[in-house]
C-alpha positions as YAML, in Angstrom:
chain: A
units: angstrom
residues:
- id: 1
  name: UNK
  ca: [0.00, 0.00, 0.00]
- id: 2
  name: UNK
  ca: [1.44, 3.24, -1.03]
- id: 3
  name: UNK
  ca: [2.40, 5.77, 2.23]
- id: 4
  name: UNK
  ca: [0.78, 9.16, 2.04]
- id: 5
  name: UNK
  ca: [3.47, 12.08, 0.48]
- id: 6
  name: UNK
  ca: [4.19, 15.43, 1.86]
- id: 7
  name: UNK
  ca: [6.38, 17.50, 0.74]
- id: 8
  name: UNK
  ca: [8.39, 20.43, 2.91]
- id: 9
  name: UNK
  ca: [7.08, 23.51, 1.12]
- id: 10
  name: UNK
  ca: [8.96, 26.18, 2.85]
- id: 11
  name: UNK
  ca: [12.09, 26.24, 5.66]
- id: 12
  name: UNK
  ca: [10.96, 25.94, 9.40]
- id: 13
  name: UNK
  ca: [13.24, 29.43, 9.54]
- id: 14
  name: UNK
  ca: [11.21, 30.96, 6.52]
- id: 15
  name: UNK
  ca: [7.66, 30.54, 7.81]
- id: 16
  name: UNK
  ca: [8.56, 31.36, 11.55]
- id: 17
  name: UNK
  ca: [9.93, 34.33, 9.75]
- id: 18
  name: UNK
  ca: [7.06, 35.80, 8.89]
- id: 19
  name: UNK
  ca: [5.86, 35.78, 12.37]
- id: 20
  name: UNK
  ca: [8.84, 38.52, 12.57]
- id: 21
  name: UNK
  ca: [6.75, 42.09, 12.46]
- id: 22
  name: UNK
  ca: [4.13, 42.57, 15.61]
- id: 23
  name: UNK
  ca: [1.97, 43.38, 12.66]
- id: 24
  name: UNK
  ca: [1.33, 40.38, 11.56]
- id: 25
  name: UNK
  ca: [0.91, 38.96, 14.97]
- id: 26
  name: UNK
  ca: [-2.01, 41.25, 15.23]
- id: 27
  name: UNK
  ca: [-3.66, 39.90, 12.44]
- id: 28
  name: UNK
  ca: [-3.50, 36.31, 13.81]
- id: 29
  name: UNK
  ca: [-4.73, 37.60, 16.92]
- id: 30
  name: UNK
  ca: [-7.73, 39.20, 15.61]
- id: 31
  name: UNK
  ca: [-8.42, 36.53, 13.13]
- id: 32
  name: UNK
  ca: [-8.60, 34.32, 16.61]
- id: 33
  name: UNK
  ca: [-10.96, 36.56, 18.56]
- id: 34
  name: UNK
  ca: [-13.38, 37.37, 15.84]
- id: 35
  name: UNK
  ca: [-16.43, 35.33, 13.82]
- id: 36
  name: UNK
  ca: [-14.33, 33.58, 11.11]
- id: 37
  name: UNK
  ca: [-13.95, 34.48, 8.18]
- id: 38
  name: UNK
  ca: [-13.24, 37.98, 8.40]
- id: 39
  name: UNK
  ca: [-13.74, 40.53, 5.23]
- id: 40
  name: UNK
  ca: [-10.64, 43.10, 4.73]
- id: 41
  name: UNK
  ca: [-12.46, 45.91, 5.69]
- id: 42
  name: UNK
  ca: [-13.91, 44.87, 9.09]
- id: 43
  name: UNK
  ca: [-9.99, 42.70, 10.07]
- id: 44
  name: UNK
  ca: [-8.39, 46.28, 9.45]
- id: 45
  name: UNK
  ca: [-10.58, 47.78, 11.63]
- id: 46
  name: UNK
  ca: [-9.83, 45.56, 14.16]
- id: 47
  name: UNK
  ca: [-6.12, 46.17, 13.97]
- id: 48
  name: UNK
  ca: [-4.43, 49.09, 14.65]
- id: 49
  name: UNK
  ca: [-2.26, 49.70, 11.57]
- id: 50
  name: UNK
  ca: [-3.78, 52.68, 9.96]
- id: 51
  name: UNK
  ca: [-2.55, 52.44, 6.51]
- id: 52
  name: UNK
  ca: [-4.21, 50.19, 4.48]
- id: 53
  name: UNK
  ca: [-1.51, 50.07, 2.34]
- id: 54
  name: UNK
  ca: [0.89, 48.62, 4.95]
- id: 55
  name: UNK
  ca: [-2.34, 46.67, 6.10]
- id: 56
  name: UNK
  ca: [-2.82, 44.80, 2.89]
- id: 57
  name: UNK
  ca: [0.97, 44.29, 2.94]
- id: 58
  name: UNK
  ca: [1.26, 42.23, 6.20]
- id: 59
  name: UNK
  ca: [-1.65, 40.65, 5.03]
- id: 60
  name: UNK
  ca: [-0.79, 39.15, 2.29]
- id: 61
  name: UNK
  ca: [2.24, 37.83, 3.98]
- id: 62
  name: UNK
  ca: [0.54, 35.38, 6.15]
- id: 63
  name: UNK
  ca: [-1.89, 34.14, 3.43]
- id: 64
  name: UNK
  ca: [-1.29, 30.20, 2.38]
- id: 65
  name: UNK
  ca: [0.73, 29.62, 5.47]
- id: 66
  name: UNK
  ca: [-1.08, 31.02, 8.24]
- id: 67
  name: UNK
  ca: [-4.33, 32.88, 6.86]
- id: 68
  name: UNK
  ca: [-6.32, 31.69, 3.66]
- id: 69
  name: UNK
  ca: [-8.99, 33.60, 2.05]
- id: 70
  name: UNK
  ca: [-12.25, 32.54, 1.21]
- id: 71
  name: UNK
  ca: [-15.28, 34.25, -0.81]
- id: 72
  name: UNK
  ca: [-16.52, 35.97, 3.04]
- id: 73
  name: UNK
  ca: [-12.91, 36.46, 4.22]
- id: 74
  name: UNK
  ca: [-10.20, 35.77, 5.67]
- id: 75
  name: UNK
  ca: [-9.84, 33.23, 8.02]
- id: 76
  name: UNK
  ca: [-7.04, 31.13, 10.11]
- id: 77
  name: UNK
  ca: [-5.12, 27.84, 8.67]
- id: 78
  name: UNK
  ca: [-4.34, 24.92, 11.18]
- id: 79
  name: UNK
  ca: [-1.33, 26.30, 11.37]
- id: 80
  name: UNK
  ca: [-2.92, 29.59, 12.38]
- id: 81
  name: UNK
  ca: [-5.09, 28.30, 14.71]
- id: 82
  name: UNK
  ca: [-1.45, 26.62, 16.45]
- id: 83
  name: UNK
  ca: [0.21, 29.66, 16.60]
- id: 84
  name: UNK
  ca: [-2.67, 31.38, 18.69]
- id: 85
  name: UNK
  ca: [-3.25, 28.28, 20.34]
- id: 86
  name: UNK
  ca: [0.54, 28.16, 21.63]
- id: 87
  name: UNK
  ca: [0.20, 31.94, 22.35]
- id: 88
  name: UNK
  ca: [-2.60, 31.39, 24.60]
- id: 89
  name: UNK
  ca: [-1.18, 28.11, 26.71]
- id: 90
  name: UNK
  ca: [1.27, 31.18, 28.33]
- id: 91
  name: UNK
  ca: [4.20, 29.06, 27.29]
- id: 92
  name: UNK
  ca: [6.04, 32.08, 25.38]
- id: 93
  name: UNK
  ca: [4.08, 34.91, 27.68]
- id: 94
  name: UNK
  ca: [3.67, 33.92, 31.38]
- id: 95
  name: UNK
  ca: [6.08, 32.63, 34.28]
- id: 96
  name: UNK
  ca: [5.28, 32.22, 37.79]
- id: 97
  name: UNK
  ca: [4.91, 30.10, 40.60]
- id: 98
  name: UNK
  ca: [2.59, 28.40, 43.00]
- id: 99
  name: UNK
  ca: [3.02, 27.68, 46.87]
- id: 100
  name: UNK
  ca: [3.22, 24.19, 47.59]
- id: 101
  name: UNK
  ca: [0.64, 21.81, 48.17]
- id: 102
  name: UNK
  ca: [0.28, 18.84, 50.45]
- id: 103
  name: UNK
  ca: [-1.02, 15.74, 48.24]
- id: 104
  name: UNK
  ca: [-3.28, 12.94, 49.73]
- id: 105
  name: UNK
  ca: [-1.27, 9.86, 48.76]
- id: 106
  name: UNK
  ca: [2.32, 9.01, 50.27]
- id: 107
  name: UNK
  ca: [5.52, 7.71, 48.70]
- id: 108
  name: UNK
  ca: [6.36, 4.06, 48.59]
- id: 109
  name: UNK
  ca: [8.11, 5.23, 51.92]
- id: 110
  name: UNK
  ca: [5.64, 6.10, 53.24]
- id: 111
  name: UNK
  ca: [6.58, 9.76, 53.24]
- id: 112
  name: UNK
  ca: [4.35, 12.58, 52.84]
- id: 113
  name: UNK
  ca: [4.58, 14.21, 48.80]
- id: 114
  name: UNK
  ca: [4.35, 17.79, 47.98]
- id: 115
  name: UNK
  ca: [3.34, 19.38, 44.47]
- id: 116
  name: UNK
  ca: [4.82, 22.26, 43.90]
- id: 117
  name: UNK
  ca: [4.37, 24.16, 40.52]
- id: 118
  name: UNK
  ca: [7.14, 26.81, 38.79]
- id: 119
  name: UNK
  ca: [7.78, 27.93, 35.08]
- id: 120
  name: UNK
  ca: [5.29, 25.40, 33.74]
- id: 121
  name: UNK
  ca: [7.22, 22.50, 35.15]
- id: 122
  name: UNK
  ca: [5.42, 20.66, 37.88]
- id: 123
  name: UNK
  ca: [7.54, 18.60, 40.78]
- id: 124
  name: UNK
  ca: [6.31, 16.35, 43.24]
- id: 125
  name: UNK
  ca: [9.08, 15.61, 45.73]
- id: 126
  name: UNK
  ca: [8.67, 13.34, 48.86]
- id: 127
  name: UNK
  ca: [9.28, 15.19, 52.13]
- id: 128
  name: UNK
  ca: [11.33, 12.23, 53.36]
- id: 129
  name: UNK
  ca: [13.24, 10.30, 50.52]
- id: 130
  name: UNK
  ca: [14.65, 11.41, 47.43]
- id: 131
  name: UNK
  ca: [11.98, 10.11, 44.81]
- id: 132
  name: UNK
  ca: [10.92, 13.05, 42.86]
- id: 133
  name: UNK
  ca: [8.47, 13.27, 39.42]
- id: 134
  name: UNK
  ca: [8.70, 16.02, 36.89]
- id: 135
  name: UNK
  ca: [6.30, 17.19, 34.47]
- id: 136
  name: UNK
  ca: [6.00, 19.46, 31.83]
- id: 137
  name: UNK
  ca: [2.49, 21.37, 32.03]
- id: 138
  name: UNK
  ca: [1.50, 24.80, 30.58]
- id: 139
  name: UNK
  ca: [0.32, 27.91, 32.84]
- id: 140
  name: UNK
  ca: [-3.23, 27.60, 30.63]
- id: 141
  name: UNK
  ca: [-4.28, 24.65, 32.27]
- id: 142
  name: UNK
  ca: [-4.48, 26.48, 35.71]
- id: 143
  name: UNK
  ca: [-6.86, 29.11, 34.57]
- id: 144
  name: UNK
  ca: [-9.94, 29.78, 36.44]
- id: 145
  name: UNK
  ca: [-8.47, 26.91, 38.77]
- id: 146
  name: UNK
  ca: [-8.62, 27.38, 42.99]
- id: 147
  name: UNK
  ca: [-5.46, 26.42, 44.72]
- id: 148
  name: UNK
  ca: [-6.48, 24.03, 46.27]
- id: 149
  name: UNK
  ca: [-7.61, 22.23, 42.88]
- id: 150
  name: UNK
  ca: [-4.16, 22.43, 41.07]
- id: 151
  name: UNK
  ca: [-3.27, 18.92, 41.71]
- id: 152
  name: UNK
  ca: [-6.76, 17.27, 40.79]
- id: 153
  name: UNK
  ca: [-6.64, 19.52, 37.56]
- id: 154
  name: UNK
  ca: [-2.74, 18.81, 36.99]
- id: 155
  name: UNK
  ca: [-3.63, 15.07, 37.37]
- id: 156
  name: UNK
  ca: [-6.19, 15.01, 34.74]
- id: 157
  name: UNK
  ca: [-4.08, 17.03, 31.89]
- id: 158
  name: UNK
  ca: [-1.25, 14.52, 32.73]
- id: 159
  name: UNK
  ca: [-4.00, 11.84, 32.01]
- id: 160
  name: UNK
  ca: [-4.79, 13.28, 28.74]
- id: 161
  name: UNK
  ca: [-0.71, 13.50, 27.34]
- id: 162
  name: UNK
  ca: [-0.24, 9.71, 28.31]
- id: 163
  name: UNK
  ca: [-3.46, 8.65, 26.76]
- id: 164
  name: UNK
  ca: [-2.51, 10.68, 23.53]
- id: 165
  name: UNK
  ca: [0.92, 9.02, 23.99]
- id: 166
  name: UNK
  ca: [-0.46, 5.66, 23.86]
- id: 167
  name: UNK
  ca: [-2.87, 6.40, 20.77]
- id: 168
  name: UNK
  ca: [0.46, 7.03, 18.79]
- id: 169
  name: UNK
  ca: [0.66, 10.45, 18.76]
- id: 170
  name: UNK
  ca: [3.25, 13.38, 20.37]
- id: 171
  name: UNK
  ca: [1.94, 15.94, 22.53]
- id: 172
  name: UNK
  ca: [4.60, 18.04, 21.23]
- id: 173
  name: UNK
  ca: [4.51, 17.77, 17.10]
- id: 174
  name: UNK
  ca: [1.79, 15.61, 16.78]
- id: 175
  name: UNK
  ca: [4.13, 13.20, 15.41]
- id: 176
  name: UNK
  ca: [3.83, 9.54, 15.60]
- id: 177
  name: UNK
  ca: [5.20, 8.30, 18.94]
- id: 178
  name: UNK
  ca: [6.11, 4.90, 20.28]
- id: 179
  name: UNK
  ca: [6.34, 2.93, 23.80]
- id: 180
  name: UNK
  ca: [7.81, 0.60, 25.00]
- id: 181
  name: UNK
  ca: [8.35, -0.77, 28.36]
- id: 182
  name: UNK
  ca: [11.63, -1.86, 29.52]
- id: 183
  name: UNK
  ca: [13.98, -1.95, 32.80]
- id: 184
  name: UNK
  ca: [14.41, 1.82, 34.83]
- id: 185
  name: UNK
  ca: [18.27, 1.45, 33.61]
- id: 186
  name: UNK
  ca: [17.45, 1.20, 29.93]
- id: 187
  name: UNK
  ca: [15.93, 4.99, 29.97]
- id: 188
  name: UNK
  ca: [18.73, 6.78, 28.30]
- id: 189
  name: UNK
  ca: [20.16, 9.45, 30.58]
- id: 190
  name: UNK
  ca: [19.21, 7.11, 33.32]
- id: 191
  name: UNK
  ca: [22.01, 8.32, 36.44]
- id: 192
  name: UNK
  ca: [23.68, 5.30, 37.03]
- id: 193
  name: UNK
  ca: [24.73, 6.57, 40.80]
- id: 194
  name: UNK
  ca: [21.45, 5.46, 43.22]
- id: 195
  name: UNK
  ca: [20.24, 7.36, 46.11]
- id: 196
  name: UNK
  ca: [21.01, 5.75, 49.26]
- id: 197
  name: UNK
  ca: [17.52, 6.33, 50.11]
- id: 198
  name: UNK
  ca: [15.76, 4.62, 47.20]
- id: 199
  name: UNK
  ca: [12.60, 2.98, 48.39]
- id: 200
  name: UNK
  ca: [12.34, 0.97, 45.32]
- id: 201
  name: UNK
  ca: [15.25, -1.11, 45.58]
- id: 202
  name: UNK
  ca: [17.69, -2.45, 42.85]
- id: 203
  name: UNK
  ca: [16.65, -0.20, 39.93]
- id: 204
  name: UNK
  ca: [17.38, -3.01, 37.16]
- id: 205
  name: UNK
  ca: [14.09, -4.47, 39.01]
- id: 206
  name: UNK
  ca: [11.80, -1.76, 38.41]
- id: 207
  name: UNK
  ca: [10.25, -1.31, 34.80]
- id: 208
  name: UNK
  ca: [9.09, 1.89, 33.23]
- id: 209
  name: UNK
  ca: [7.26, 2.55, 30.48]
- id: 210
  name: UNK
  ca: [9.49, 5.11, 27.61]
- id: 211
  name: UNK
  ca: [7.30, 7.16, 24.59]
- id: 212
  name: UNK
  ca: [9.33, 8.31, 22.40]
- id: 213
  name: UNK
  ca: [8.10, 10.41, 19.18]
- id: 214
  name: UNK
  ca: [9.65, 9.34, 15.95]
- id: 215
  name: UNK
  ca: [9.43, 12.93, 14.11]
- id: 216
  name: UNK
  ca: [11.25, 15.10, 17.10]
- id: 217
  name: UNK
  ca: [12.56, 12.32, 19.14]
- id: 218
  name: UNK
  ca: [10.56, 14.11, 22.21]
- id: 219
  name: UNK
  ca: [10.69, 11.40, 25.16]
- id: 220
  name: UNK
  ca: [8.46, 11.06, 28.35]
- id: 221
  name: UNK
  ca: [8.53, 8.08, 30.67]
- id: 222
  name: UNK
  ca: [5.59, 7.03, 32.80]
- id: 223
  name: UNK
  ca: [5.01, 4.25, 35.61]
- id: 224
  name: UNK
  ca: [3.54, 0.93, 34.37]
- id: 225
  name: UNK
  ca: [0.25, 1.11, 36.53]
- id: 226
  name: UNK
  ca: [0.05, 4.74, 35.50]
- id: 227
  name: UNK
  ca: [0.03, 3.92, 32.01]
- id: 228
  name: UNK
  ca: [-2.52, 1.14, 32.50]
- id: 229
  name: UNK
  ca: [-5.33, 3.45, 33.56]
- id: 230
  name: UNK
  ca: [-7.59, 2.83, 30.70]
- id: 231
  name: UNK
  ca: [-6.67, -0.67, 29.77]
- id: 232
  name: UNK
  ca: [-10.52, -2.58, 30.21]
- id: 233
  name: UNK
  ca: [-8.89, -5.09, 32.48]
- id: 234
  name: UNK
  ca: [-8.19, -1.91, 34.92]
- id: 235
  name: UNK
  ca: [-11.24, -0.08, 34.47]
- id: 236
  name: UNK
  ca: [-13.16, -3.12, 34.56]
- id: 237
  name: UNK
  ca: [-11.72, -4.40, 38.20]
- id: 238
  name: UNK
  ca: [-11.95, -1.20, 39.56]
- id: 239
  name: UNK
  ca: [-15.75, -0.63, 38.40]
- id: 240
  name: UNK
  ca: [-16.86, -4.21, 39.89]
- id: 241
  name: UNK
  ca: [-16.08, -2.75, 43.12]
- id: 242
  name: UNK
  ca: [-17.86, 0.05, 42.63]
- id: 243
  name: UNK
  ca: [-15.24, 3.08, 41.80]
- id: 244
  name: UNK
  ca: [-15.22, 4.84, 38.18]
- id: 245
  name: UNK
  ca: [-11.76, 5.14, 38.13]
- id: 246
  name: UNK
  ca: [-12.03, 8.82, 35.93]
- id: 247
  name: UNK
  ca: [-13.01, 9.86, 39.25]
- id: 248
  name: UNK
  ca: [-9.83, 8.78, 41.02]
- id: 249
  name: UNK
  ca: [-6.58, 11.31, 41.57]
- id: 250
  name: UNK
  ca: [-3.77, 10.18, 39.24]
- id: 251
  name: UNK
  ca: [-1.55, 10.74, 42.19]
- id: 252
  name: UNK
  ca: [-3.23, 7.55, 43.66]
- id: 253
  name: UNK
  ca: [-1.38, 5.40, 41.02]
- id: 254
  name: UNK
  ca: [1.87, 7.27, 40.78]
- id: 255
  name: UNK
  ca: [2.95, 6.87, 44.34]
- id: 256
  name: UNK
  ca: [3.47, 2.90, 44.97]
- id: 257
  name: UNK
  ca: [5.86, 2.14, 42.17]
- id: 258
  name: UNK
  ca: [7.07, -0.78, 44.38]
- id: 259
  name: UNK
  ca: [4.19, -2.55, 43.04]
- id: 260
  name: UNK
  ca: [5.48, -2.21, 39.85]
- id: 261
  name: UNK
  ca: [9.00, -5.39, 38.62]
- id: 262
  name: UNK
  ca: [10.78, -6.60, 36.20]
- id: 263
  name: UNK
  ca: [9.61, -10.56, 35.89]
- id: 264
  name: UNK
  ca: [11.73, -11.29, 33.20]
- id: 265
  name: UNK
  ca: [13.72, -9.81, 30.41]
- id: 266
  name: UNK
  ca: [13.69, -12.25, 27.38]
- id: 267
  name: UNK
  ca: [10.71, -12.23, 26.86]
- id: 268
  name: UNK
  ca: [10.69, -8.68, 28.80]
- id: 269
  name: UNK
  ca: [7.54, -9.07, 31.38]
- id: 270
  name: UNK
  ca: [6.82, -6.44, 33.54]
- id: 271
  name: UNK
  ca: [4.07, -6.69, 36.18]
- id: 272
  name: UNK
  ca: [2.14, -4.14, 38.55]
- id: 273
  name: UNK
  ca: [-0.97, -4.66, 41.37]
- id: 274
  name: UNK
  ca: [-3.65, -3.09, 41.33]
- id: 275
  name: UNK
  ca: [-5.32, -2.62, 44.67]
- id: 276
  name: UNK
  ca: [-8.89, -2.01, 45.95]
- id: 277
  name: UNK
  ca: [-10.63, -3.23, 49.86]
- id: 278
  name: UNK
  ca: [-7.69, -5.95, 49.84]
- id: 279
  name: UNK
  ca: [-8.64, -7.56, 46.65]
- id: 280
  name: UNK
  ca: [-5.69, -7.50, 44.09]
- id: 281
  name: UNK
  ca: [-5.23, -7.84, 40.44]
- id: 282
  name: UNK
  ca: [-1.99, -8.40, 39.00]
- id: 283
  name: UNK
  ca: [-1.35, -7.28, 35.89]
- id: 284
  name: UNK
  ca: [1.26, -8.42, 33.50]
- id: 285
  name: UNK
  ca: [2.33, -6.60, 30.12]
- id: 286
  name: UNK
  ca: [5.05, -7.03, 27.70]
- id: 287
  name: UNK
  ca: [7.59, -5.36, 25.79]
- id: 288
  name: UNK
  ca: [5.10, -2.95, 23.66]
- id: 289
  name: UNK
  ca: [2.87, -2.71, 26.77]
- id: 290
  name: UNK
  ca: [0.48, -5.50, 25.56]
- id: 291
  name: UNK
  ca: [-1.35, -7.15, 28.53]
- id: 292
  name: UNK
  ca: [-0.37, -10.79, 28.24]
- id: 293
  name: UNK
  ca: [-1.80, -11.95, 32.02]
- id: 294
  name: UNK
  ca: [-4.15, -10.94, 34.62]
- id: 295
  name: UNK
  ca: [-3.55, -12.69, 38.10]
- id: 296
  name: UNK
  ca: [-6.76, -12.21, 40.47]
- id: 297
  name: UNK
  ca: [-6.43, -12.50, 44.19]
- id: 298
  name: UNK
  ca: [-9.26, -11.96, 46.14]
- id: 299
  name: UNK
  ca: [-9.28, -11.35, 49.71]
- id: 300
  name: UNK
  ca: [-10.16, -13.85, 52.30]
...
């Protein structure tokens, strides 16, 4: 079957070019906030260049890349639509910080875990070992949100990029994007020199779960059980005891990776429990995060 073709019609630096003159950035801008498509007269009004000479000019500079024109006007591209998207996520435009919050769930250790939020990278850090999660999240998904709320809402966009992950598709480039699971040690950049207070044990025992996107080579990693959330098997075990688990924090499944070995590495098997009112279910996936077992153990 013949592959789709596309072509590179212009250099990355030539488009992002255009985006050069505050202008034009005005145009996008009121392209976004009006009733698409736009006719000439009414998108000069709405920007404030007063010539409509120099007007037409920066106009017709974003036209085919980020502006087409149809018989009512002018209206935004995808691409468009990505540049005022990105513009609005406060990724190029807004820095800040939060003040810590306590979370509900403990580390592995037991220790109490603290979210803390600064320059749109989110850390949770226990309070007495040295296990600590990073994640990249943009200041737009904390509008209109309480303080108090930040983690719930941080929980569910994180829940979103892993699901996307797992369809095939970067959050970054919308490239295609693959995972695989494999040992802790095989993540590259993985610091060979351990904490002395590592909860988890011999590192080569604990699996982890790698996307990596094929088009910008972007990588993430994510737990096993974490990346498990939808799988039926999981939602199904979880419903039976009466818990939809879209209505459970994410930070519930992120903080006992000791549930979470290496069974074997040829064939690479990777395993993680599931817990709910002491019943368990074991779950066992392979290499490309296939589940090849489910171990029930009720209990007594």
């Amino acid at each position: 079957m013949q592959q789709p073709q596309f072509v590179e019609q212009a250099e990355p630096e030539e488009v992002f070019g255009l985006l050069s003159d505050d202008n034009r950035v005005a145009i996008l801008r009121a392209l976004w906030n009006g009733d698409e498509p736009i006719g000439f007269s009414e998108l000069h009004d709405a920007v404030d260049i007063g010539d409509s000479g120099q007007f037409n000019y920066h106009l017709k500079k974003l036209v085919d890349q980020f502006v087409t024109r149809a018989e009512e006007g002018y209206e935004l591209t995808v691409a468009g639509d990505q540049i005022n998207g990105a513009i609005e996520s406060g990724s190029y435009t807004t820095s800040g910080r939060m003040e810590p919050i306590q979370l509900d769930s403990l580390c592995s250790c037991g220790g109490t875990r603290t979210f803390y939020y600064e320059d749109e990278l989110a850390t949770i850090e226990c309070d007495s070992c040295s296990l600590t999660a990073r994640y990249d999240i943009p200041p737009s998904v904390f509008a209109d949100c309480d303080h108090e709320e930040v983690p719930t809402v941080a929980g569910r966009y994180l829940r979103t990029v892993i699901e996307r992950l797992h369809h095939g598709f970067c959050p970054r480039c919308d490239g295609p994007a693959e995972h695989t699971a494999c040992q802790f040690t095989d993540v590259p950049g993985w610091d060979e020199e351990e904490p002395e207070d590592n909860p988890l044990g011999n590192p080569r025992e604990l699996p982890i779960v790698l996307h990596e996107c094929r088009q910008c080579e972007h990588k993430i990693t994510s737990g096993v059980q974490y990346s498990l959330l939808t799988h039926p098997v999981v939602v199904a075990f979880h419903y039976d005891h009466g818990i939809d688990i879209r209505d459970c924090s994410i930070w519930e499944f992120t903080s006992f990776m000791d549930r979470e070995r290496v069974r074997s590495t040829d064939p690479f098997r990777a395993s993680t429990v599931f817990t709910v009112d002491g019943d368990e279910l074991t779950v066992v996936v392979d290499e490309e995060m296939r589940v090849v077992e489910t171990i029930p153990d009720e209990a007594t």
